[in-house]
C-alpha positions as CSV (number, residue, x, y, z in Angstrom):
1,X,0.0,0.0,0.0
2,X,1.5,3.5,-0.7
3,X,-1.5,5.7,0.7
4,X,-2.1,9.4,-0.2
5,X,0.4,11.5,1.6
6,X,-1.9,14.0,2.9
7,X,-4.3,14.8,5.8
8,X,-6.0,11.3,5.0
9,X,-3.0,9.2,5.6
10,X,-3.9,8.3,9.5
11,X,-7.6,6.8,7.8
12,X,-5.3,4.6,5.2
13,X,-3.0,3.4,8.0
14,X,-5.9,2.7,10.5
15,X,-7.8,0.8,7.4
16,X,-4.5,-1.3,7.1
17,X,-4.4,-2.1,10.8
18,X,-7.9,-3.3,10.5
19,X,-7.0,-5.2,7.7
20,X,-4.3,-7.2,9.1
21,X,-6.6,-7.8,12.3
22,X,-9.4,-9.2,9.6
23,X,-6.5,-11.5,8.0
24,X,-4.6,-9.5,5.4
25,X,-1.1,-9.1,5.6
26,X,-0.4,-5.3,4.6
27,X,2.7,-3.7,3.8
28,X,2.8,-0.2,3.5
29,X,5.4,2.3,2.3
30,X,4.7,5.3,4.3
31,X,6.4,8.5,5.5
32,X,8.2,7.9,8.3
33,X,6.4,10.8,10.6
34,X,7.0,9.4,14.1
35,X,5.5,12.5,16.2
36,X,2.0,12.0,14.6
37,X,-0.3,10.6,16.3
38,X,-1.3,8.0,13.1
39,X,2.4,6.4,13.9
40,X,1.9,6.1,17.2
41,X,-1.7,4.2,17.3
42,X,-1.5,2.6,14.3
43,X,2.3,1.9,12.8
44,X,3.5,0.8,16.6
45,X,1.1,-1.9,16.4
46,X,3.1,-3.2,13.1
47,X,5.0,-6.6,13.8
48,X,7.8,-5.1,11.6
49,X,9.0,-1.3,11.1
50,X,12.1,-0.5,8.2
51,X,13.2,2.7,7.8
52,X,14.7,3.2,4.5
53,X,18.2,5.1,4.4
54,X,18.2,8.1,2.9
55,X,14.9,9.6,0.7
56,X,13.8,7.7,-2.1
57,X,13.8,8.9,-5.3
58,X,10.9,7.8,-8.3
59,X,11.7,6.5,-11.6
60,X,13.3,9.4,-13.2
61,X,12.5,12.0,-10.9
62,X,14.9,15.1,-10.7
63,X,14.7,15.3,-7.0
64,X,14.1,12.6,-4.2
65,X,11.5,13.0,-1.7
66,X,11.7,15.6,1.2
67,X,11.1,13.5,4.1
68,X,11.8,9.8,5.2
69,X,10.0,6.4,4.7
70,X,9.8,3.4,5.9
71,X,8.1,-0.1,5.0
72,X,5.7,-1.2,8.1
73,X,4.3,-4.5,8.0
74,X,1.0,-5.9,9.1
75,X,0.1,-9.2,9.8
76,X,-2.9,-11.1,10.7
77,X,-3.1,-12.7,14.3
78,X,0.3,-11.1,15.1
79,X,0.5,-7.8,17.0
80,X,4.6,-6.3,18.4
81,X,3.4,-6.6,21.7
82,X,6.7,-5.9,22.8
83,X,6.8,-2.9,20.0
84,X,7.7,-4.2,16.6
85,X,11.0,-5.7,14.7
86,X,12.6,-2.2,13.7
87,X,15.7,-2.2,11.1
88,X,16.9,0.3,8.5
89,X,17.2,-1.0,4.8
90,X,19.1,0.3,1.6
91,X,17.2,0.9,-1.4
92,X,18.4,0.9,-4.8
């Protein structure tokens, strides 16, 4: 899932939360805005958390993206109850 990046983004992360509780495993590319309140009730619960290094750049886009990302999984059954699997990953 790579949701809209505006004011609806805590909706789309919620929805993929839900999701995952109804059996879906989700994984979302998301901006990596940890002092939201979305990330905090929503990404937390994810049973996996990678922060990309450095911004991503699209196709052949000029510039790359002016804020992080990361890749959050969700997965059915399986909540980080003891806060989720967090890593950072290169992308190419």
């Amino acid at each position: 899932m790579n949701p809209p990046y505006g004011r609806e983004i805590g909706r789309w992360v919620e929805n993929a939360c839900n999701e995952a509780r109804r059996g879906t495993v989700v994984v979302a590319l998301l901006p990596a805005r940890t002092d939201t309140r979305w990330w905090h009730r929503y990404v937390m619960r994810a049973v996996v958390i990678r922060f990309v290094e450095g911004r991503l750049k699209f196709g052949g886009a000029e510039n790359s993206a002016p804020f992080p990302s990361a890749v959050v999984v969700f997965t059915p059954g399986k909540t980080a109850s003891d806060g989720p699997v967090v890593r950072s990953m290169r992308v190419k």
